[in-house]
N, C-alpha and C positions, 0 to 999 in steps of 0.2 A: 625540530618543528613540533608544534604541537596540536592534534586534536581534541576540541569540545565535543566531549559528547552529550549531547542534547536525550533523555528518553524519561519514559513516563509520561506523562502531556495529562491532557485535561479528558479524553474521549473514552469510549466505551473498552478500548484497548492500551487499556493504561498498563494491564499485566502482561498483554503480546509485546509489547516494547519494552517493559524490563528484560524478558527473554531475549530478545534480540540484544539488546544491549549486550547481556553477557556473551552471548556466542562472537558478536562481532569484538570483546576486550579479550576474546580467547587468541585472535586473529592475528591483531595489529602486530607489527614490525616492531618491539619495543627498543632496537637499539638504533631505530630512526626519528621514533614519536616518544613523547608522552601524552598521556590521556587527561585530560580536567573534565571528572565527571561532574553536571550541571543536572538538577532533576529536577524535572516540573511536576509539581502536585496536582490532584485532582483539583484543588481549589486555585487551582493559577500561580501559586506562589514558587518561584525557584530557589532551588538550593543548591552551592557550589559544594562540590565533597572534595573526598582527595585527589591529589594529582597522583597519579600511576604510571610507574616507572617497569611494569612489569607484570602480565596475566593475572589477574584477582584469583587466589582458589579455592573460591568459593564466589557466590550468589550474594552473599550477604555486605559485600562494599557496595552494592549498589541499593540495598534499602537503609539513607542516611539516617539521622538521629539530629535533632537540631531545636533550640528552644533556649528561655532562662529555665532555668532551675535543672536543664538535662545534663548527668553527667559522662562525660566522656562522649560529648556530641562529637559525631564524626562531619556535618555540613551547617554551615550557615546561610542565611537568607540573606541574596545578591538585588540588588536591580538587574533587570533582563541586558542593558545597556553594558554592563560593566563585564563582559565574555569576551570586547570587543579589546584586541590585542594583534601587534606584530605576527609575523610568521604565527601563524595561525589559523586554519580549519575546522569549521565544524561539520557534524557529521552528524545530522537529525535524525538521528534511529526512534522515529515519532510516527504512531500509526492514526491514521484517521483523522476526525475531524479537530482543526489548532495543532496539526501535527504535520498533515502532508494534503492539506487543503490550499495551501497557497499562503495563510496567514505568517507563520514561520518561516518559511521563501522570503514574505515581504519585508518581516522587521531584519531579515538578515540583510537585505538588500538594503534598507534604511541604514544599517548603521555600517554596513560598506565591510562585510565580514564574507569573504570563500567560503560555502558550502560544499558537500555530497545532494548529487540528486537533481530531479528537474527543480526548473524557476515557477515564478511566479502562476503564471497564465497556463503553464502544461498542469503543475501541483492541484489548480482549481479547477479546471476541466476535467483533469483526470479521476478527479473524488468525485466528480458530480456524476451519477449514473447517469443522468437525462442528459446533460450537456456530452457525455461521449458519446450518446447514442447518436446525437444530431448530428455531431462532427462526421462520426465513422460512416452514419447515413450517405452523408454529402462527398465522401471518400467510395461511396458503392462497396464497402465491404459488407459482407452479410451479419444478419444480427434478427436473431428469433423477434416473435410481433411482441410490439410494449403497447403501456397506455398511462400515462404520467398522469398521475394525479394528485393538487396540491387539497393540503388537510383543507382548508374556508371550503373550496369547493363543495368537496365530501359532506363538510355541516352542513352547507347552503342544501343541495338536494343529495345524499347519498342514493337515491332511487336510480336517477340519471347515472349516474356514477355505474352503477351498479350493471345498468343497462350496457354502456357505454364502452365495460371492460367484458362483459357478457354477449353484448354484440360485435368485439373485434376478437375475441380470445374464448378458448375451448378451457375447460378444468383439466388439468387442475393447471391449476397459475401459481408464482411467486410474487412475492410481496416484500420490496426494499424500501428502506429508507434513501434517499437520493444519495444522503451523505456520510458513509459510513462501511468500513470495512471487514472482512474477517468474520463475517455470515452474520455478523451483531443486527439483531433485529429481522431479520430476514425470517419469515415464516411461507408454508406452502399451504395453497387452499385450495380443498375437493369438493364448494360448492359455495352460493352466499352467504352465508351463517360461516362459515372458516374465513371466506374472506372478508367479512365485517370485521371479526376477528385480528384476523392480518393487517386490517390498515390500521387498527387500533395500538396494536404493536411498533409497526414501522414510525406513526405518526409521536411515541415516546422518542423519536430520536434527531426526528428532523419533522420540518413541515410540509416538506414534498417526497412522494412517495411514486415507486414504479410500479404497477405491474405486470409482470412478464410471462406470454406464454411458456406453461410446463413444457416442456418434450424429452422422451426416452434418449437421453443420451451421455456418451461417455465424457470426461471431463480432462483437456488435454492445456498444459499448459506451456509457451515459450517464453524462457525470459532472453533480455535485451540487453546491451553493453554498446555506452559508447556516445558521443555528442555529434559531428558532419558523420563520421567512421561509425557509423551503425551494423553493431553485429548480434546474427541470431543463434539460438540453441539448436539442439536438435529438441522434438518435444517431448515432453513427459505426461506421463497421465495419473492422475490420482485413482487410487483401485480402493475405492472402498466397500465395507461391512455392513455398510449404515445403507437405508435409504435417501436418505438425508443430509449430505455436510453440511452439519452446522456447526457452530461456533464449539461446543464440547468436543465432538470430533475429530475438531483440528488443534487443541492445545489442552483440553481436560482429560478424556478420553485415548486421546490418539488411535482413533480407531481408523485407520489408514496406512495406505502401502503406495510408494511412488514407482512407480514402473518404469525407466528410465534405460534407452527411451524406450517414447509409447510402443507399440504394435500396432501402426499403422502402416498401410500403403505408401510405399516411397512419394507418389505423386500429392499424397493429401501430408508428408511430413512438409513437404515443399512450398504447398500452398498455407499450412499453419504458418512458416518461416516468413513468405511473401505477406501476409495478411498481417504479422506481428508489426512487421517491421514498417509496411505503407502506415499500418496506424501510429505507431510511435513517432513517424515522421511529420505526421497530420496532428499532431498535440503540441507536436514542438518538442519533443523529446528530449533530456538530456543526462549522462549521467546513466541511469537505469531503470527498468521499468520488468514486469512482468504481466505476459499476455495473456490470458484465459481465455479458452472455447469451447464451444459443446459440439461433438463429434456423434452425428446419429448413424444409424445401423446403415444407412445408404452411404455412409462416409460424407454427408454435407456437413461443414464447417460454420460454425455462428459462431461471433465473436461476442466474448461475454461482457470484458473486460480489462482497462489496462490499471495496471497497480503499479502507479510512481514511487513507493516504496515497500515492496514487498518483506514480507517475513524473515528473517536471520537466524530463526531458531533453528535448533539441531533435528529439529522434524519440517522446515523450510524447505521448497519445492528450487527456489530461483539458488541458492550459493550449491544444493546439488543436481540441479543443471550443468551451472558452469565447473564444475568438477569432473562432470561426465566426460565434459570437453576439454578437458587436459587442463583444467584455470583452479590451481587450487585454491581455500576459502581464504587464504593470506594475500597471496597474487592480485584476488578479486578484492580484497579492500584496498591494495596501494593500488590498482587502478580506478576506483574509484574515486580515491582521494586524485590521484593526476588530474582525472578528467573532470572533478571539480575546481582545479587550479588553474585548468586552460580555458574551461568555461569563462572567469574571473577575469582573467588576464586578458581573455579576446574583447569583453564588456568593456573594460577601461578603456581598449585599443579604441574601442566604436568612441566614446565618452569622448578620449581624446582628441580623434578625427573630429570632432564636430566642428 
């Protein structure tokens, strides 16, 4: 059989998805699969590289080479359509937005190709910070105060604006872009002059923007496994150096430490578990996801976020989870790949019934 691996894309995390990419070709079963790696540029354009028959050793098969005049180009430039093959899986190791926003879900779904990972409707819900919050709202799971604000808004009166997250939220706040992963764009603000600042920022990335109250708290995350059969982790918490994770932090820097698991209360691991999982099931879950929450000094739980495709890199929270729990990082990609095959196979079954 063989996996497409889809990475690189078009969004702010064009270099977290080459990393992942390799971690996850360090993985694969290679006397089950082979690999056709496919690379989307930052300008949209794809390119098919080698087919791999066996662990790349090195980084370097996954930055192609492809043109007239290039010698010894390793990729050439495909239509998106032409991935589309027999026994065959792809496996969108694509971060953010045109990655794991639902867009990629959909053309896979159009041309009638098995993925890795949630569909359509979880994929776009899931990236949309504002649209999780509504969901999870309407699920009564807990989630520190927001105040969504779209960029026109902002221009029309920034004062109101200004008012409006000043009068539901205390300093300091955060400031997201709705759509967008891996702390990219994400800035903190300790008054209105930082937060002007802030939405100036976020609003480089997308056009609607959250912002969220700050609060002192520790950062604990579970990841998820699994499509009806939904299974959780125990949790992890990120220990870090920084005041701050932000995007250097987590892949320039690495100035972080996974604690695994957390050091928490038995009854608050249980209720991160219960929390993780009501919500994955409330998105429509399928495949895998990774749950973020903020754990304060009272031990209250808020759920930050859920991430339809998390990280794969070797400083990656969600494959050393489920290693903790006896699933090593190989285990965890041929189950991935299954439960994207049963996923497939149940859709036709509905198709068919009709």
């Amino acid at each position: 059989m063989k996996i497409v691996m889809l990475y690189g894309g078009r969004s702010a995390e064009h270099e977290v998805s080459i990393l992942s990419a390799y971690s996850v070709l360090q993985a694969v079963y290679y006397h089950y699969y082979q690999v056709q790696l496919v690379f989307i540029t930052k300008t949209g354009e794809w390119v098919q590289g080698p087919l791999l028959t066996e662990a790349p050793q090195s980084e370097d098969v996954l930055h192609l080479t492809w043109g007239e005049g290039v010698e010894n180009a390793t990729g050439k430039i495909i239509q998106p359509s032409s991935i589309k093959e027999e026994e065959a899986i792809v496996f969108p190791v694509l971060h953010g937005p045109n990655g794991e926003d639902g867009t990629i879900q959909g053309f896979l779904e159009t041309i009638d190709m098995p993925y890795v990972g949630a569909g359509v409707l979880t994929s776009a819900c899931g990236m949309d910070k504002i649209m999780t919050k509504y969901i999870l709202q309407a699920g009564g799971i807990p989630q520190v105060p927001y105040v969504p604000v779209l960029k026109n808004h902002w221009k029309e009166n920034p004062k109101q604006i200004f008012e409006q997250c000043e009068g539901t939220l205390l300093y300091p706040m955060f400031v997201k872009p709705a759509n967008m992963g891996s702390s990219v764009g994400i800035s903190k603000a300790e008054n209105r002059e930082e937060l002007q600042n802030a939405l100036h920022e976020a609003y480089k990335y997308d056009t609607r923007a959250i912002v969220e109250q700050g609060i002192e708290a520790r950062e604990i995350e579970v990841a998820i496994l699994g499509n009806e059969d939904v299974r959780t982790t125990v949790p992890g918490e990120i220990v870090k150096d920084v005041a701050f994770y932000d995007y250097n932090s987590k892949y320039i820097d690495n100035k972080i430490v996974m604690q695994i698991p957390a050091e928490i209360p038995e009854d608050v691991q249980q209720k991160a578990q219960d929390y993780a999982k009501n919500a994955y099931i409330l998105l429509g879950g399928s495949g895998l996801s990774r749950c973020d929450f903020f754990l304060t000094n009272k031990n209250e739980l808020f759920l930050n976020e859920l991430n339809t495709m998390p990280g794969f890199t070797q400083f990656s929270m969600y494959p050393s989870l489920w290693d903790k729990m006896g699933l090593k990082y190989g285990d965890l990609i041929e189950e991935l790949i299954q439960l994207g095959m049963n996923r497939y196979n149940q859709r036709h079954e509905f198709l068919t019934d009709v």
